[in-house]
Structures are given as structure tokens and as C-alpha cells.
C-alpha positions in Angstrom: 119.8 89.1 99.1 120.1 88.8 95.3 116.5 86.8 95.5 115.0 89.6 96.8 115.9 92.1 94.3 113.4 92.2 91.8 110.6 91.6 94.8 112.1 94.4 97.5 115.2 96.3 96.0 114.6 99.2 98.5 115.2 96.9 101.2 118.2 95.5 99.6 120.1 98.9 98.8 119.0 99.9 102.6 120.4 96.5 103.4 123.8 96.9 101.4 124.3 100.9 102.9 125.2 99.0 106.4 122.0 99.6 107.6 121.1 95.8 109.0 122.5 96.6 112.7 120.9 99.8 113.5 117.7 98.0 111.7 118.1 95.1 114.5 118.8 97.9 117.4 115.2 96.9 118.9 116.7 93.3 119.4 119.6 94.5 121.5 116.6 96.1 124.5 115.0 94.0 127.2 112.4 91.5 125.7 109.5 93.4 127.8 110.7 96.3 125.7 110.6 94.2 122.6 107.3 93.3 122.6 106.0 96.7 122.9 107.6 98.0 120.1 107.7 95.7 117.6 104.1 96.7 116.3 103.8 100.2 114.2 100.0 100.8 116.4 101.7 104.4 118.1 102.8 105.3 114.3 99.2 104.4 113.0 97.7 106.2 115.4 99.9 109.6 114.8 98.9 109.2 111.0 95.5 108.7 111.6 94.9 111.3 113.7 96.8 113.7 111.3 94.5 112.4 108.2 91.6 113.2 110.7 92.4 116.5 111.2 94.0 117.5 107.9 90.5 115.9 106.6 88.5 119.2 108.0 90.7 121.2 106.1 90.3 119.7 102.6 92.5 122.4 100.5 95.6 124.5 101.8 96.5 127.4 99.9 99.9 126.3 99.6 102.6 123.9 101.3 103.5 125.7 104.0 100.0 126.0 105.1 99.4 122.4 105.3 103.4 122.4 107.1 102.1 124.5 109.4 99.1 122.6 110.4 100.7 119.0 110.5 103.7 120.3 112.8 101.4 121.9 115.2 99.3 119.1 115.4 102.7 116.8 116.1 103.9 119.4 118.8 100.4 119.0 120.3 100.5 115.2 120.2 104.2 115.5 121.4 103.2 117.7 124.6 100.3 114.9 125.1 102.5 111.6 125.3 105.2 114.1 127.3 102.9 115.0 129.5 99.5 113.5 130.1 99.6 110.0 128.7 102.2 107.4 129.2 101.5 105.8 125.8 104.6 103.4 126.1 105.7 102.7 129.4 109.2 101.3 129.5 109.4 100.7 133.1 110.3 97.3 134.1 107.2 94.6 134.6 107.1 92.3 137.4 105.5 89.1 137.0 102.7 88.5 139.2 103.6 86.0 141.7 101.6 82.4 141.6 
């Protein structure tokens, strides 16, 4: 890990804190389960939709405005994936037979 250091030495103290085996938790889920989450897509999509909306805005009069707006808009995206839309179904597939 020393060759990383220069290049990446946040990922090498997160490394050296213990940190690899709950970094490799994905790899101990089903490899249908795998697949779907080894992309960051749902995480863009939350961040996009946040720089959308706190876009409109343009200036807060303080932090806690803009703290105020942010968390309601992730309790409203919350109640949407909760709710209405199964963004990431982790139900087993069957394979469609041949």
C-alpha cells in the first residue's frame, strides 16, 4: 500500500483504520445483488436532483436555510423510493428458461 501513498493517501489511512472488510461487504451478497450495486447511478441521481433543485434557489440567507431545503428534499425522495418506486429491487431473479 506504500505505492499508493503519494497517489491516494486517503485511501490508504481508510485502508490502515481496518476499514478493507466492511469496504468489501458488497462482495459477501448474492452476485444478482452485486451487480446492481456496484455502480454509484442511485447516488448520482440523489445529487443531481438536489443540484437541480438547490439551483432555483441560488442564495440561502444562511446554512440552516439551505439544511432545511436539502433534508426535505431527501425526506421527499426517501418517501418516493419507500413508497412509489422500487428503484432497486433485491428480490431474487429467475433466469428465463431456454
Amino acid at each position: 500500500m506504500t505505492r499508493y501513498a503519494p497517489s491516494a493517501s486517503k485511501l490508504v489511512a481508510w485502508r490502515e483504520e481496518k476499514n478493507l472488510p466492511q469496504g468489501l461487504t458488497v462482495l459477501s451478497l448474492p452476485q444478482a445483488h452485486q451487480k446492481r450495486l456496484r455502480t454509484t447511478n442511485g447516488l448520482d441521481r440523489v445529487n443531481q436532483e438536489l443540484k437541480c433543485r438547490t439551483r432555483v434557489a441560488r442564495m440561502f440567507p444562511n446554512e440552516a436555510s439551505l439544511l432545511r431545503l436539502v433534508s426535505a428534499l431527501l425526506a421527499e425522495i426517501s418517501d418516493e423510493w419507500e413508497i412509489e418506486k422500487i428503484h432497486l429491487n433485491m428480490k431474487p431473479q429467475t433466469q428465463p428458461s431456454v
